[in-house]
N, C-alpha and C positions, 0 to 999 in steps of 0.2 A: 121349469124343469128342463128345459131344450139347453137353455145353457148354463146349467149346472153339469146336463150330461155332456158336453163339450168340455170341459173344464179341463179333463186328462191329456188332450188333447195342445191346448195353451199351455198348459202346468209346463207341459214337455220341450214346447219352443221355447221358454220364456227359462229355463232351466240351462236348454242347450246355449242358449245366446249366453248365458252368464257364465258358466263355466268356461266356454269358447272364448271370454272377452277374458275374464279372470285368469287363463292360461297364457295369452297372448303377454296381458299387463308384465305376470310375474316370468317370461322367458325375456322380454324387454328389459324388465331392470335387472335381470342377469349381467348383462353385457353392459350396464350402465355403471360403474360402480359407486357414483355420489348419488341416487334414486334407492330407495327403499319401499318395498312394498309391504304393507303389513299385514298381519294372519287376518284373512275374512272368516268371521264369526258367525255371521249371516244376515243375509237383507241381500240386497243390491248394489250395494257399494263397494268401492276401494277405498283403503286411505294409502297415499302417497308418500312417503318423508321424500322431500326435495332438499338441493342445497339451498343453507340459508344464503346465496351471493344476493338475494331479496325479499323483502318482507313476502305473505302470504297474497297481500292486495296487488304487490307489484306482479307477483307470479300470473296471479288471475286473470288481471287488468292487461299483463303482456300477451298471455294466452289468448284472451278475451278479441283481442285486435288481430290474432292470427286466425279466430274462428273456430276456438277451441272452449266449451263452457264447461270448467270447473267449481267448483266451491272451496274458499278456503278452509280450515282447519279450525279458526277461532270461530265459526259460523252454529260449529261442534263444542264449542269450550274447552277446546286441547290447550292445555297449559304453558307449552311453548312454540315455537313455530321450529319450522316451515314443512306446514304438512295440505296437502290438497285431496279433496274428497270428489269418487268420479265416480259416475253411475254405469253398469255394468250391464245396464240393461240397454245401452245405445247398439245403435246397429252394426254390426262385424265392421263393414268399411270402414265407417265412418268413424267408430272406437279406435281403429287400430291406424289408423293416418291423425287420429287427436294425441294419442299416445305418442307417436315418433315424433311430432310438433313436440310435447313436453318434452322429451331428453335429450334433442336437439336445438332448442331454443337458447338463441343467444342473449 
């Protein structure tokens, strides 16, 4: 019962972090114009359209080496590439310094 009555409580961080991460993601690929963000429908996630200059594994795999952990697109069964799925639920800093690694990544 303790922590169910706690719950309003989480609901509301875990709320604020997503929306705060989900605002940050979509005023970033404002300014980006080959990054696409796409409508979040609900959960925790983003999906990304990146440019195809490489496949979805090369994106990850480059990411991945910068200390940036995405998922690619085909992990989803999106039918074509180059799309990357990010969780929304990571921490302000850290979302938002993984994010400017993606659209400045060479």
């Amino acid at each position: 019962p303790s922590l169910l009555a706690a719950r309003s409580s989480v609901q509301q961080q875990i709320l604020g972090r997503l929306r705060g991460n989900l605002e940050f993601l979509k005023e970033t690929v404002r300014r980006h114009d080959a990054f696409r963000s796409l409508e979040v429908e609900g959960g925790w996630y983003a999906i990304l359209r990146v440019p195809r200059i490489r496949t979805e594994e090369e994106w990850t795999l480059k990411l991945l080496d910068r200390g940036v952990l995405v998922q690619p697109g085909y992990f989803y069964d999106f039918e074509s590439e180059a799309y990357l799925v990010i969780s929304l639920l990571t921490p302000e800093a850290t979302f938002q310094e993984g994010i400017q690694t993606v659209v400045t990544i060479d």
